[in-house]
N, C-alpha and C positions, 0 to 999 in steps of 0.2 A: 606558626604564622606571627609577625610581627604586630604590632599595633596598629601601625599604618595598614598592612593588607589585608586586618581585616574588617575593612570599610571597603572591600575591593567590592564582596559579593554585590551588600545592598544598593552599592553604587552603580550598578552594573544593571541590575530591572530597573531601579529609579531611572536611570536615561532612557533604558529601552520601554518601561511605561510613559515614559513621558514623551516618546516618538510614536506610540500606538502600534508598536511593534508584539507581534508573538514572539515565544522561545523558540519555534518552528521555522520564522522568517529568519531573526536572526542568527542563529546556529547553521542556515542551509548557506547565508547570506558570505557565513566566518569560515565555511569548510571545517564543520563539527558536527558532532553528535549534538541532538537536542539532549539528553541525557549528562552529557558532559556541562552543557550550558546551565542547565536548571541546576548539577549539585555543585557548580564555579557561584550562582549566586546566589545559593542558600549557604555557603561557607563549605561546604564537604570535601570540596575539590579543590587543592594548592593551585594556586593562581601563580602562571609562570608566562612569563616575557612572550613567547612561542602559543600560548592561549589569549593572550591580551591583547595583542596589537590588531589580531583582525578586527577582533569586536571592536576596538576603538575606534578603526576605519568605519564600521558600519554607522557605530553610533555618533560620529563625528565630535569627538573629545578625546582629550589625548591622554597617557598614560599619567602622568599629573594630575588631570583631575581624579584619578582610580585612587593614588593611593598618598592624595596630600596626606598632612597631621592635621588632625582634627582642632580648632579654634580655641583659643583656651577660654575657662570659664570668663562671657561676658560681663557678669554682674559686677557691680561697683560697689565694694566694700568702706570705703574711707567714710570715715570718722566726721562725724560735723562739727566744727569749732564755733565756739562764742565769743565774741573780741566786739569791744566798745560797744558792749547793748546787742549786736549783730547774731545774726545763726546763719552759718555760712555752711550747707551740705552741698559737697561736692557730687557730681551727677556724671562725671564719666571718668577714666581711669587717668592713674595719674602722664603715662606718656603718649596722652590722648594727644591730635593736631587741634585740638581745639578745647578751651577751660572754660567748662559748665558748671553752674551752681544756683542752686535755690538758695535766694538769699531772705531772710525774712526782717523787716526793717522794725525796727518798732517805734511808737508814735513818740514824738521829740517836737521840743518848744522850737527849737532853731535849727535853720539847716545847716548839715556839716562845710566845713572850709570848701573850697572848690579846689580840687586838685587834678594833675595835668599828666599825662605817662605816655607812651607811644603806644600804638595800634586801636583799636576798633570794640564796640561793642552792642550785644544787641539784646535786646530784653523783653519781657512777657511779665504784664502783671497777673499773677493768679486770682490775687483776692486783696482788697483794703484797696485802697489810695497811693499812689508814689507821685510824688513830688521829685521834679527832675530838671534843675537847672543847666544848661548848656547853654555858654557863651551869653548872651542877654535875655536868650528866653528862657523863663521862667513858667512850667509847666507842672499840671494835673493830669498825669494818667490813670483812669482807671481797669476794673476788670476785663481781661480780653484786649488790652490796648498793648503796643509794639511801638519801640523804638530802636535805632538805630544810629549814632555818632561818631563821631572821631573821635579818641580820646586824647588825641593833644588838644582840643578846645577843652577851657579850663567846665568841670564839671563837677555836681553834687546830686547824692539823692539821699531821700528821707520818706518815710509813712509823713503823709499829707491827714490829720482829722486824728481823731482819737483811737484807732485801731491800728494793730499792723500791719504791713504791706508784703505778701510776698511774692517774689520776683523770680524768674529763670533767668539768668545771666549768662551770655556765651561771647568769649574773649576770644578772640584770632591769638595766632602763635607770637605776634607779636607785643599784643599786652604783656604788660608790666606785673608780674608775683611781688608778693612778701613772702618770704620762706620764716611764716614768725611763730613764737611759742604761741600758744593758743588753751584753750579749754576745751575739751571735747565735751559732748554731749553727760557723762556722769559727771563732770567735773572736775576731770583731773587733768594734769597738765600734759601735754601732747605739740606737736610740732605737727603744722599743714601749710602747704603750700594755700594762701588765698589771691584774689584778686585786689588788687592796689585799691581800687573803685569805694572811697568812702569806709573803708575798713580802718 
């Protein structure tokens, strides 16, 4: 049996548990043996085109959902980089539709230049102060606060008071990267894609 079919069986009670269906209803339902049905989804029994399509009809899902490829591993491995003071950990995969990152700000005399790039961005202070200027307003967000922008209105952020800020950052597809060398987390030199934003 392939990889793919054998996800056939459990996928196969998982619908019919999930319709509140018996082995008994749906086997009399597919023109089968309830015996055939029970060792098709414990794995015992080769799953053939000629056995699948009636169940599909009963369980109303199609031969696609029996026997996708299983999701590859979702967890997000990438490396966090430090660039000009910054800790910038990447929070979803790199050809994600959208560029997440915990960014962690630390606390600075002056806020950085205000700088300007296409598309949108939207933020969550986790902890500390963030200071965030957009276009004339000049703003204190603290913990639990959200914002939202343009990022072609000229904009800057920074930890606001003596501690550091950290942020969740989430760029639409059309935010602007730096593909820049960086410092990963032990120190040593590495290449990340980060966000333009104050970096």
């Amino acid at each position: 049996m392939t990889d793919d079919l054998a996800h056939v069986g459990p996928r196969l009670r998982a619908a019919r548990q999930a319709k509140g269906l018996t082995l008994e209803e749906v086997a009399g339902r597919s023109a089968m043996s309830v015996s055939t049905l029970s060792r098709l989804e414990s794995g015992k029994r080769q799953a053939t085109l000629e056995l699948l399509v009636p169940l599909t009809r009963q369980l109303g899902m199609s031969l696609d959902d029996l026997v996708r490829s299983e999701t590859s591993d979702p967890r997000v491995r990438r490396a966090a980089v430090k660039r000009h003071g910054l800790i910038v950990a990447p929070l979803a995969l790199e050809d994600s539709p959208v560029s997440t990152y915990k960014v962690t700000f630390p606390p600075v005399a002056d806020l950085p230049d205000l700088r300007v790039h296409d598309g949108f961005e939207w933020l969550y202070v986790l902890s500390g102060k963030l200071r965030l200027r957009v276009g004339t307003q000049d703003l204190i967000l603290g913990r639990g606060e959200a914002a939202e922008f343009d990022t072609r209105t000229p904009h800057a952020l920074s930890a606001s008071g003596s501690r550091a800020a950290e942020v969740i950052s989430i760029f639409n597809a059309a935010g602007v990267r730096l593909h820049t060398h960086g410092l990963d987390e032990t120190g040593n030199e590495g290449e990340a894609s980060v966000p333009a934003d104050g970096l």
